[in-house]
N, C-alpha and C positions, 0 to 999 in steps of 0.2 A: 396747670390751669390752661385753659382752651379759650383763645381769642373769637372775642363775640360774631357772629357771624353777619355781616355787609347788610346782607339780603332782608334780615328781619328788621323791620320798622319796629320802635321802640316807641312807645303814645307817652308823656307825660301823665301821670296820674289823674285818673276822671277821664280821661279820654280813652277811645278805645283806636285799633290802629289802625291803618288803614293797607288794605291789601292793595297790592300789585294790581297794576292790570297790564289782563293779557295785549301787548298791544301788536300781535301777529293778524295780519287783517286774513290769512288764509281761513280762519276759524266761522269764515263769513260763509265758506263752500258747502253746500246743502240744507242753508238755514230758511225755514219758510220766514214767511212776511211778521209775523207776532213775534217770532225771534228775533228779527232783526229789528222791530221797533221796540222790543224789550233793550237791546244791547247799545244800539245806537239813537233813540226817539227817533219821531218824525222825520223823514225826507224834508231838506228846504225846498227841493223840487221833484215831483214825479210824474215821470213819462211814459207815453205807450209808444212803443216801438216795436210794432207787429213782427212776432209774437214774444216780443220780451214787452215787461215792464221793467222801467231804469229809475232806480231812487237816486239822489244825489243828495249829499252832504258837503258843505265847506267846513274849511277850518283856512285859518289866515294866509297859510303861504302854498295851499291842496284843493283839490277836489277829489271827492273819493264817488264813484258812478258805480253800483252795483246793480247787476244784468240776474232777472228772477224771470226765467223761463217754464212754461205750466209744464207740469208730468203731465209727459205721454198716453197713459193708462188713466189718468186725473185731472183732467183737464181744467178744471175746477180749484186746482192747488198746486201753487207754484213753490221754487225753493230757489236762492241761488247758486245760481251753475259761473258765475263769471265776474271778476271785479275789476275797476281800474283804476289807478290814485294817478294825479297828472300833480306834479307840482310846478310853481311859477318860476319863471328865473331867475329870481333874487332866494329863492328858497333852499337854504342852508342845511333842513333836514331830510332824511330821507322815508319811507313809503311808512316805515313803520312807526315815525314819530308823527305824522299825520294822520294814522288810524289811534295810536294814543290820543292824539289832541281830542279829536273827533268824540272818542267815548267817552274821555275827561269834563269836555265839554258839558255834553247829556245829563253826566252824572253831577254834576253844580248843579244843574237847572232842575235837574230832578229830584234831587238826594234817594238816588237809586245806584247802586252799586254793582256792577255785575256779578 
């Protein structure tokens, strides 16, 4: 007999389970703008920063700034090229548990799951 494996979340009956999330913020690299408001909602704040536009998201102890520079050849449609998570000094976790938080977030308020 083969011990159950860690990884799979087990739902209580009636319930269905809940997947993993990916929480590697690299996956944010060539995402246009509808992808990123699918994954992460809205921006709490978004900026022009000729020629970037800068979304920003918090979560309690982060800020996560993602840099969406227009294609060259498409000037008309951006994707992001560059990310940055800052966290505060009293913040225990690291980049990757703050891109969690972040889409965790979203997905309460939304009951949208990536």
């Amino acid at each position: 007999m083969t011990a159950p494996d860690p990884e799979l979340t087990i739902a209580p009956a009636g319930e269905a389970a809940i997947p993993p999330i990916n929480d590697d913020p690299h996956q944010l690299m060539g995402l246009a703008p509808h992808a990123v408001n699918r994954l992460l909602g809205p921006p709490s704040l978004l900026r022009t920063e000729a020629p970037a536009e800068v979304w920003q998201y918090t979560a309690e102890d982060c800020v996560l700034d993602i840099y969406l520079y227009a294609e060259e050849k498409m000037p008309d449609r951006s994707t992001v090229t560059y990310y940055e998570i800052r966290r505060s000094d009293r913040a225990e976790s690291g980049a990757r548990a703050c891109f969690g938080e972040i889409i965790q977030s979203w997905n309460n308020t939304s009951d949208n799951t990536p």
